[in-house]
VEXDO-994667 format. One line per 4 residues: number of its first residue (from 0); their letters; for each residue x negated, y, z of C-alpha. Coordinates in Angstrom, 1 decimal. Example, Ala and Ser with C-alpha at 12.3 -4.5 7.8 and 13.67 -1.06 7.14 Angstrom:
% VEXDO-994667
0	AS	-12.3/-4.5/7.8  -13.7/-1.1/7.1
This chain:
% VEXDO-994667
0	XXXX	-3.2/30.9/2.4  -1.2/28.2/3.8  1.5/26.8/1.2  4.9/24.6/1.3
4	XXXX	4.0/20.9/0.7  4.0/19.4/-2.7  5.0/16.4/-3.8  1.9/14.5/-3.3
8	XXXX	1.4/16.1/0.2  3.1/13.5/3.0  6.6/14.0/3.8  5.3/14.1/7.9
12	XXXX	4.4/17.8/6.6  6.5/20.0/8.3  4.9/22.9/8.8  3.6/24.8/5.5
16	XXXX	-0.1/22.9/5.2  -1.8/23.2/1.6  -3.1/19.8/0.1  -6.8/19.4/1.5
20	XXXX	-6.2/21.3/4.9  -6.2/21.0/8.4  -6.3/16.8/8.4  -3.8/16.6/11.6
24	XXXX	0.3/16.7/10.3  2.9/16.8/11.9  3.4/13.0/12.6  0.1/12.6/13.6
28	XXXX	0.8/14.9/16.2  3.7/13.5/17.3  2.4/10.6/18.0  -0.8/11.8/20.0
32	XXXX	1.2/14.2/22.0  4.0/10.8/22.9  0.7/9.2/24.1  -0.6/12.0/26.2
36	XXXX	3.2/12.6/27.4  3.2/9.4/29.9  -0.7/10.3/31.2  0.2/14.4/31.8
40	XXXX	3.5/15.1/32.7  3.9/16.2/35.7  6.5/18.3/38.1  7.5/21.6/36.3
44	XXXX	7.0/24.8/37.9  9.8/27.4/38.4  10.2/29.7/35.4  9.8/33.0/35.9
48	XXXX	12.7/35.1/37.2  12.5/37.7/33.9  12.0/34.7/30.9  15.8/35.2/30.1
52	XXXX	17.1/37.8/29.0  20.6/40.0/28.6  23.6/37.7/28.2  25.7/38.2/24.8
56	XXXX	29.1/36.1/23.8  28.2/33.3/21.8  30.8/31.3/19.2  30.4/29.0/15.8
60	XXXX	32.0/32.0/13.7  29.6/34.3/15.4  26.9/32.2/13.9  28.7/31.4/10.7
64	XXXX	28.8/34.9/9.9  25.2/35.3/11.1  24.5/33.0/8.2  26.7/34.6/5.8
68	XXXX	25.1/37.7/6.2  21.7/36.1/6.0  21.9/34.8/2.9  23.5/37.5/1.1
72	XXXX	20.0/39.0/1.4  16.6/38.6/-0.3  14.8/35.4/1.8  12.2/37.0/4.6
76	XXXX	9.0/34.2/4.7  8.2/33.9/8.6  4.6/34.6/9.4  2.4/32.4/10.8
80	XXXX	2.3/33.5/14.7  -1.1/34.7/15.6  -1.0/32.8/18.9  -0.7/29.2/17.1
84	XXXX	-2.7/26.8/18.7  -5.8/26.1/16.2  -6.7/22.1/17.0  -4.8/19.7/18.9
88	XXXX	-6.9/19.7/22.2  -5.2/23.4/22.7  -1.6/21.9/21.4  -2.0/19.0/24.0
92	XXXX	-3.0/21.5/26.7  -0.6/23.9/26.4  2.4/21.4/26.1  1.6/19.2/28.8
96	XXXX	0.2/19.4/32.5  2.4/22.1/35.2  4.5/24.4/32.6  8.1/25.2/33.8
100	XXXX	11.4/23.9/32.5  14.3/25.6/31.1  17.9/24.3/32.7  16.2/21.2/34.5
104	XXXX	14.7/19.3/31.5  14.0/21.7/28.9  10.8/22.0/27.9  9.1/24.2/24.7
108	XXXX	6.2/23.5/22.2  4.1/25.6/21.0  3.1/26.7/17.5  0.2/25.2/16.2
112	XXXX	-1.3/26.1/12.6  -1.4/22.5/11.1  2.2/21.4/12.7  4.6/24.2/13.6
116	XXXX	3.2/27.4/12.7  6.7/29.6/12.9  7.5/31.1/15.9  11.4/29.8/17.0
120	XXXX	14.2/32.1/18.8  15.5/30.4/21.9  18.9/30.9/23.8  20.2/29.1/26.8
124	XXXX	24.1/29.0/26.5  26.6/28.9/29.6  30.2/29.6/30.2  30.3/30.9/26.7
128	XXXX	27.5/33.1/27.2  23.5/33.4/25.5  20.8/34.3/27.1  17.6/34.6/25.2
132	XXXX	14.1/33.5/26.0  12.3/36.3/26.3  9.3/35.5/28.2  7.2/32.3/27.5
136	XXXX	4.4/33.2/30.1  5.2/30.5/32.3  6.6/28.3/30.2  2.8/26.8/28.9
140	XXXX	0.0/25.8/31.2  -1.4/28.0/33.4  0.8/30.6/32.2  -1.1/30.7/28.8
144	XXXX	0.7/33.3/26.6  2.4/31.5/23.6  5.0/31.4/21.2  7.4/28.8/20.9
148	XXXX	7.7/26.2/18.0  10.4/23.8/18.9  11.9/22.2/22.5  12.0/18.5/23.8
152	XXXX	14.5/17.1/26.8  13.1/15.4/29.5  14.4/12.0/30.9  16.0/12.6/34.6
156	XXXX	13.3/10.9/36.3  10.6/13.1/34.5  8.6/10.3/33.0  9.2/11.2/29.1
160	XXXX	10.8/13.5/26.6  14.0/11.9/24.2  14.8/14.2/22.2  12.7/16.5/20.2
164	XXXX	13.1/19.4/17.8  9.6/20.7/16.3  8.4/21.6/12.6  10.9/22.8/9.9
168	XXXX	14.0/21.7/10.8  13.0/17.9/12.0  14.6/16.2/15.0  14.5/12.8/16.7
172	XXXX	15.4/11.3/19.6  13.5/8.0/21.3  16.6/5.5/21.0  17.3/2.9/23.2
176	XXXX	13.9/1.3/23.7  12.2/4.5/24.7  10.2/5.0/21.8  10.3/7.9/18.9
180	XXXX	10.0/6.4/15.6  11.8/8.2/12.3  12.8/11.4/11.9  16.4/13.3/10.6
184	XXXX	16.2/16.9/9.2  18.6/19.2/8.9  18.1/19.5/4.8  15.8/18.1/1.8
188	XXXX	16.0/20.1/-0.7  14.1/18.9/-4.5  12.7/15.7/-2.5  10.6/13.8/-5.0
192	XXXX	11.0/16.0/-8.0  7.7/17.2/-9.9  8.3/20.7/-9.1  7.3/20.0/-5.4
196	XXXX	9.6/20.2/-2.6  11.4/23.1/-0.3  11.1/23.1/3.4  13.9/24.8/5.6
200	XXXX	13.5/26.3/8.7  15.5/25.9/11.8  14.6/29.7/12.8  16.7/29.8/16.2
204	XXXX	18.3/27.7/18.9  20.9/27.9/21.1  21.1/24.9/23.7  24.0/24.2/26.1
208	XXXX	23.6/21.4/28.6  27.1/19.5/29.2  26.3/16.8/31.1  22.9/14.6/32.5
212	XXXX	22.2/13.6/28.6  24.7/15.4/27.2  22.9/18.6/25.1  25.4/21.0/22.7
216	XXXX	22.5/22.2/20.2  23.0/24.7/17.6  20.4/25.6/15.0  19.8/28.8/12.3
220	XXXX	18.7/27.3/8.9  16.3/28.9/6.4  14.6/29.2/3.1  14.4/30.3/-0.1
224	XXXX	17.8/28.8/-1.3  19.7/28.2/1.7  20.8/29.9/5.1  23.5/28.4/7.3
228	XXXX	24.0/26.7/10.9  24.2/23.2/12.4  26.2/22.0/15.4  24.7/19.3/17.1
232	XXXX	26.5/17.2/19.4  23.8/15.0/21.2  24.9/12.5/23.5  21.5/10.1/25.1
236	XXXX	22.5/6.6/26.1  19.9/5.0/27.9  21.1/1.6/27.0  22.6/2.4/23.4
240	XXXX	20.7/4.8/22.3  21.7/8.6/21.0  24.3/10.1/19.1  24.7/13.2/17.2
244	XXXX	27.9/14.8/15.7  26.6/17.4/13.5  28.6/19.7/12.0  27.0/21.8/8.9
248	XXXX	27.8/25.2/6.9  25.4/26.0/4.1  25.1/29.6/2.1  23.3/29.3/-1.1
252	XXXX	21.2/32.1/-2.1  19.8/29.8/-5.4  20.7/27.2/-7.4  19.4/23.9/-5.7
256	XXXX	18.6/21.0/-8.6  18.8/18.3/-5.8  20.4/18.8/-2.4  19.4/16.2/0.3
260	XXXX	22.0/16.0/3.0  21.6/13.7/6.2  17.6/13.4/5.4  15.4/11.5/7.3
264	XXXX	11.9/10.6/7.0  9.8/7.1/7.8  6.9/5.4/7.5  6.2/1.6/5.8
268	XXXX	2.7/1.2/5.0  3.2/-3.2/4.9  4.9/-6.1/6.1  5.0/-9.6/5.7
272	XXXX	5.8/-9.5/2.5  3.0/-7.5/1.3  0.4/-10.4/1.9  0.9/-11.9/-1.3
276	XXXX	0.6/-9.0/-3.6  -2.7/-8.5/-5.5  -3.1/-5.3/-4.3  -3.5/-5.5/-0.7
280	XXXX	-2.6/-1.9/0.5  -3.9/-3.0/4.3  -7.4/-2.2/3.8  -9.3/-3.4/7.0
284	XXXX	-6.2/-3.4/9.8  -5.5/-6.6/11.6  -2.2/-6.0/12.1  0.2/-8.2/10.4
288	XXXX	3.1/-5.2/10.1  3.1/-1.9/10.7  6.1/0.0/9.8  8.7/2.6/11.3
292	XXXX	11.6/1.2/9.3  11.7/-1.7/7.1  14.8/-1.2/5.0  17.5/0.7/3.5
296	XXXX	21.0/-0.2/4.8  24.2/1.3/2.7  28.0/0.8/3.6  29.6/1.7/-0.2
300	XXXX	32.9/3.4/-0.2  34.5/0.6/-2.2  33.2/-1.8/0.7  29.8/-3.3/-0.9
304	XXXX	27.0/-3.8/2.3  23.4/-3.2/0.3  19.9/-4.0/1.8  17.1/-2.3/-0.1
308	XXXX	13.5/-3.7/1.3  10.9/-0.8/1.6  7.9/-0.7/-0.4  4.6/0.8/-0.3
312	XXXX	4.9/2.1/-3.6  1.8/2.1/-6.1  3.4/5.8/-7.2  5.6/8.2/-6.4
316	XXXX	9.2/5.6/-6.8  12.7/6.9/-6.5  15.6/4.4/-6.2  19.5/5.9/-6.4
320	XXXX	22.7/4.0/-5.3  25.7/6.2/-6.9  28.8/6.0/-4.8  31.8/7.8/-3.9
324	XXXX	32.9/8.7/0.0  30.5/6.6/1.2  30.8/5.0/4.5  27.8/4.5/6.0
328	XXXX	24.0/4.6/5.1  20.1/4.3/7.1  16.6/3.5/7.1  16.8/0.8/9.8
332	XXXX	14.0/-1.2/11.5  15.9/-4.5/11.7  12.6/-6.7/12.8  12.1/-6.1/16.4
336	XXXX	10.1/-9.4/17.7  6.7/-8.0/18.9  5.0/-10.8/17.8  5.4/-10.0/14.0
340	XXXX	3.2/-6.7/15.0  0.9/-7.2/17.5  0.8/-3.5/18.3  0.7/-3.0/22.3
344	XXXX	0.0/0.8/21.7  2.6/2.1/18.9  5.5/-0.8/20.1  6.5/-0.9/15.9
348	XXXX	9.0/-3.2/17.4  10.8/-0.8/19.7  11.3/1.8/17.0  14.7/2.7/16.2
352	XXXX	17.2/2.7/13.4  19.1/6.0/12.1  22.6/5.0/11.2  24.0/8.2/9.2
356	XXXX	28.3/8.4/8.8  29.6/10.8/7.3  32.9/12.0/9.3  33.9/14.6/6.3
360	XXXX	34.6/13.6/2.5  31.7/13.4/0.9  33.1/13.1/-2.7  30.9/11.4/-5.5
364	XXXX	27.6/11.9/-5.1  24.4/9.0/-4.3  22.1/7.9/-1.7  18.7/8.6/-2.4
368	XXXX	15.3/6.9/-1.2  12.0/8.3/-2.1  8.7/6.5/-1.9  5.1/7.4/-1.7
372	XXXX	2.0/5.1/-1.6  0.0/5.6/1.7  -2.9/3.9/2.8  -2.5/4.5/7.0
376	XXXX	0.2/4.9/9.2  0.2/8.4/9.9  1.8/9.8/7.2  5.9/9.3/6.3
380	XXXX	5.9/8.3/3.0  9.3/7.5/3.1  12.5/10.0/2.9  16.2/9.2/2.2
384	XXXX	19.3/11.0/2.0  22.2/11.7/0.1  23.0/14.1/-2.7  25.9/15.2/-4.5
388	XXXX	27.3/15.0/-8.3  28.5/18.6/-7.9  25.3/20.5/-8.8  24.5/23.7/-6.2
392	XXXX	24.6/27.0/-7.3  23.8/30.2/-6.5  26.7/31.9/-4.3  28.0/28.2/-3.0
396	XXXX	29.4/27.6/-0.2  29.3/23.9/1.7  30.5/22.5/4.6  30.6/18.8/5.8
400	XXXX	29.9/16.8/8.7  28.6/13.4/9.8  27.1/11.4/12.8  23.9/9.8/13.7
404	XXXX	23.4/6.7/15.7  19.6/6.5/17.2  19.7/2.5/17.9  17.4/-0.4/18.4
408	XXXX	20.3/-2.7/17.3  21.6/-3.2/13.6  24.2/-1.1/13.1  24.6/-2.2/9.6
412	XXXX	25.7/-5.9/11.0  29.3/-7.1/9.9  31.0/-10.5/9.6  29.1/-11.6/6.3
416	XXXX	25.1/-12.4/6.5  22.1/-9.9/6.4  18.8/-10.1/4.7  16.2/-10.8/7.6
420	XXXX	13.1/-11.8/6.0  11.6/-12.0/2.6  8.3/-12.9/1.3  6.6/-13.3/-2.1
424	XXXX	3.6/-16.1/-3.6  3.1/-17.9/-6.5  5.8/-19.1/-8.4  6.1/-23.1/-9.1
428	XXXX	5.9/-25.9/-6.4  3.7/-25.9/-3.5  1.4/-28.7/-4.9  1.5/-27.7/-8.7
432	XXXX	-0.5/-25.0/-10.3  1.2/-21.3/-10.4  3.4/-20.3/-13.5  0.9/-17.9/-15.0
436	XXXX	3.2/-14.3/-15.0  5.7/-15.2/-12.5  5.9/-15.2/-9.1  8.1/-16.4/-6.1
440	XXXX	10.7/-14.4/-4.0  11.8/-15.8/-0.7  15.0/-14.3/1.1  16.4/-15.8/4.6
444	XXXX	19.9/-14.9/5.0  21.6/-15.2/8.5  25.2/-14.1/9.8  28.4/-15.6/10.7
448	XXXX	29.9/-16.5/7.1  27.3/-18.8/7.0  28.0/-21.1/10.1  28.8/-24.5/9.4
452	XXXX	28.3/-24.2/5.9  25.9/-26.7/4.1  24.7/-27.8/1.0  28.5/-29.4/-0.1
456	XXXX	29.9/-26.5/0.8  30.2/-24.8/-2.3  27.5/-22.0/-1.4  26.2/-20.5/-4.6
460	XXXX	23.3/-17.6/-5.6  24.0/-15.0/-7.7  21.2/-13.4/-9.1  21.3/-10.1/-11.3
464	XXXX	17.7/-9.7/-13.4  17.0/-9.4/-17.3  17.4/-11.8/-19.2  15.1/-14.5/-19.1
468	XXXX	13.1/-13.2/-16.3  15.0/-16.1/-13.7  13.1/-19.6/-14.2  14.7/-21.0/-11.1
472	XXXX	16.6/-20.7/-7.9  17.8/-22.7/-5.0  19.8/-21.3/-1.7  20.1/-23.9/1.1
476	XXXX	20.3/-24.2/5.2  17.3/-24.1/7.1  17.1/-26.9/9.1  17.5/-26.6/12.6
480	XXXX	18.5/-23.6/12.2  21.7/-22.0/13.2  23.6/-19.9/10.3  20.3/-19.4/8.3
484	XXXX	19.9/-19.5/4.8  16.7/-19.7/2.9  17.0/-18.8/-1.2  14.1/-19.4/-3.4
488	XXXX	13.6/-17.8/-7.1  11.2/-18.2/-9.6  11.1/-14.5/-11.6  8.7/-13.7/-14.7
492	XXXX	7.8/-10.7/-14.7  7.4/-8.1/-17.1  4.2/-8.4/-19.2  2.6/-5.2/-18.0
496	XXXX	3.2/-6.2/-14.4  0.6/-8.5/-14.1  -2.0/-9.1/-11.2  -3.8/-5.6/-11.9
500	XXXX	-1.4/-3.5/-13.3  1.9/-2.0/-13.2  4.6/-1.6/-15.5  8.4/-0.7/-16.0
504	XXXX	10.4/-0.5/-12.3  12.4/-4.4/-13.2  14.9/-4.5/-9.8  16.7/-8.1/-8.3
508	XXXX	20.0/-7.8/-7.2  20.4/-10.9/-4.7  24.0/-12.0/-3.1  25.2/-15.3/-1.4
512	XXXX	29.0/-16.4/-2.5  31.5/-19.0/-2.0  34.0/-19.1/-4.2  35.3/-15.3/-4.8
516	XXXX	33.8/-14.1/-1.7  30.4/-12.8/-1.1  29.0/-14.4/2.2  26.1/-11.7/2.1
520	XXXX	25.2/-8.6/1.7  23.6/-7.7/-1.4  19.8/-7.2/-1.5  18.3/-5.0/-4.3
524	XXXX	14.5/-5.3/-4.5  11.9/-3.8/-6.5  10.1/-6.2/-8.4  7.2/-3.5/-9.9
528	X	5.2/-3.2/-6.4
């Protein structure tokens, strides 16, 4: 019997897929389909003139009180439809190759047992009105009977999907360099937490074209806690990327011990500054990165810019950053020079960032990141999102609303300097012997509070660790180099956390100032990895 995922299972999970079963997820997927996408698309065919059926007044409050009403009742489990695809040659088939299209670029998925086993409602909205999808026969290949799992848009010219909605209630769209990377999802719900994590659903769609890229999506949520409905206001920028308004109203049917709003889900397996560690999580790959995101950008209410670096965590790490009405938070992939991947197949450096703003009051609450150890790329290990102080309970409603920015640029950068590399070795000179239980931490800083500043000028590091644990540091400008600053520390680490073993989570909190001003953001890295 197929089960939701645990908390060991990998977060690219999205359909309900027991530990030790069908070895395809939903990422994996994902990514095989993108590749078969460019080879097999191909002209659609004309849908079939009974697929839609009667047309019924649609509204927000009509699907509000849908919601209402929904979970005022005992929670229904979907079944797993009996026309799922069983292995992904019959997934690939089905979705690609001459199916028809729904108003012009519209196209369906199908359910598949490993990936997105729940059949989906679908309704095409005009003028105010819904019409349902009632007949998928020629909306797969060759008219294959199937039910559908989720939707993708096509480009104009054809050539590619950008936006995607399969599996739970994930999304994503292909941002500005035409490639799909992370995920969002509508809600995380006990991410992380021992007693394994809840999936919800988006159950039904209801899709309204506005303009060439301009899609007006609304979405019925699902589970065991929670029903309510989403608003999602998707605007594609070929240039800049997507945006999404997304408006949210939540019915709670339980008491929820952590509530994930705005989630989204990555992958970091290494980067450059995994090299150094002594426990190489690589394994055979060549590669000398390979990473969806590569950080953790937050905008604090009170003003403070953050950069977390990911890790590949040696176990299940959770990392919280307590604010109140936050501005502005994202797992963004701020490296995008090909050459520090090497991958002419995946493009790492074309993936996009996911900028989340909340346009509601978000009150006190945190931002949240979650990370798993992985040992391949085709898992998402990583999941962040952010929760509030008020605890859930049963009979709650909640309402709030934010917007997500789909961007190859870094939408995090501001006036004052941003972390752009960091690296780790042996701590000590370059010529002396290493300082047994220490090692080195390397941060390059660039931005435009640090033009024309040099060593005289008064630049200073201020480093936050236990005491005793800083044996040195330095911060100066690299030559040559144009409003780049390199900052050397020396750190002894905790006596557990030596070469082979792994103690006590000890963090660095790194910032640049002059005078009372902070030139920088501030960087907080885990030094337990």
């Amino acid at each position: 019997m197929l089960k939701t995922p645990k908390l060991n299972t990998p977060l690219a999970m999205s359909g309900p897929t027991a530990r030790g079963g069908p070895a395809m997820n939903r990422r994996e997927a994902g990514t095989l389909l993108l590749g078969l996408a460019a080879m097999l698309t191909t002209g659609a065919a004309p849908p079939a003139a009974t697929m839609l059926g009667k047309a019924e007044p649609f509204s927000w409050d009509k699907l509000v009180k849908r919601a209402r009403d929904l979970a005022a009742k005992p929670y229904a489990q979907p079944q797993v439809s009996p026309l799922a695809a069983k292995d992904f040659d019959t997934l690939a088939r089905l979705t690609y190759g001459s199916a028809s299209a729904v108003a012009n670029v519209i196209r369906f998925f199908p359910t598949a047992t490993a990936v997105a086993p729940y059949k989906v409602g679908i309704d095409i909205v005009e003028n105010g009105m819904a019409r349902p999808v009632v007949d998928s026969s020629s909306l797969f290949v060759d008219n294959t009977k199937a039910d559908i799992a989720g939707f993708r848009v096509m480009a104009q010219d054809g050539h590619a999907d950008w936006l995607s909605f399969m599996g739970a209630s994930y999304f994503r769209t292909s941002g500005s360099r035409d490639q799909f990377g992370i995920s969002a999802r509508g809600l995380a719900i006990d991410t992380g937490l021992p007693s394994g994590e809840e999936f919800p659903l988006f159950t039904h769609f209801w899709i309204e074209q506005l303009g060439a890229d301009h899609f007006l999506i609304h979405a019925l949520l699902d589970s065991p806690s929670v029903s309510g409905v989403y608003r999602i206001d998707t605007n594609g920028q070929p240039q800049e990327g997507a945006t999404q308004d997304i408006k949210a109203q939540l019915f709670f049917r339980k008491d929820v011990r952590q509530l994930g709003m705005a989630p989204a889900s990555s992958m970091f397996w290494y980067d450059q500054a995994s090299r150094a560690y002594p426990r190489p999580p690589r394994g055979p790959d060549w590669r000398p990165e390979v990473h969806d995101s590569d950080g953790l950008a937050i905008r604090s209410g009170n003003g403070e810019q953050v950069w977390r670096p990911l890790e590949n965590a040696v176990k299940p790490t959770s990392f919280t950053f307590t604010d109140n009405s936050p501005k502005a938070f994202g797992l963004l992939q701020r490296d995008q020079d090909f050459a520090h991947y090497q991958d002419d197949g995946s493009w790492y450096d074309r993936r996009p960032s996911l900028w989340v703003e909340p346009t509601s009051d978000w009150g006190k609450g945190a931002v949240k990141l979650y990370e798993m150890p992985t040992d391949n790329e085709n898992q998402d290990n990583i999941a962040a999102f952010w929760t509030p102080e008020k605890p859930v309970r049963a009979g709650d409603e909640l309402a709030f609303s934010y917007r997500l920015t789909w961007t190859c640029k870094d939408p995090s950068e501001s006036a004052i300097a941003r972390c752009v590399n960091d690296w780790s070795g042996k701590a000590g000179l370059a010529d002396a012997p290493a300082i047994e239980g220490a090692r080195k931490f390397v941060f390059d800083f660039a931005g435009p509070a640090l033009a024309g500043l040099d060593r005289s000028s008064g630049v200073e590091v201020v480093a936050q660790l236990p005491e005793g644990a800083l044996l040195a540091s330095e911060a100066y400008p690299v030559s040559g180099q144009n409003a780049l600053w390199r900052v050397k520390l020396d750190i002894r680490l905790a006596p557990a956390q030596s070469a082979n073993s792994i103690g006590n989570p000890m963090d660095l909190r790194l910032f640049l100032k002059r005078g009372k001003d902070a030139l920088s953001e501030t960087v907080i890295k885990a030094l337990n990895v």
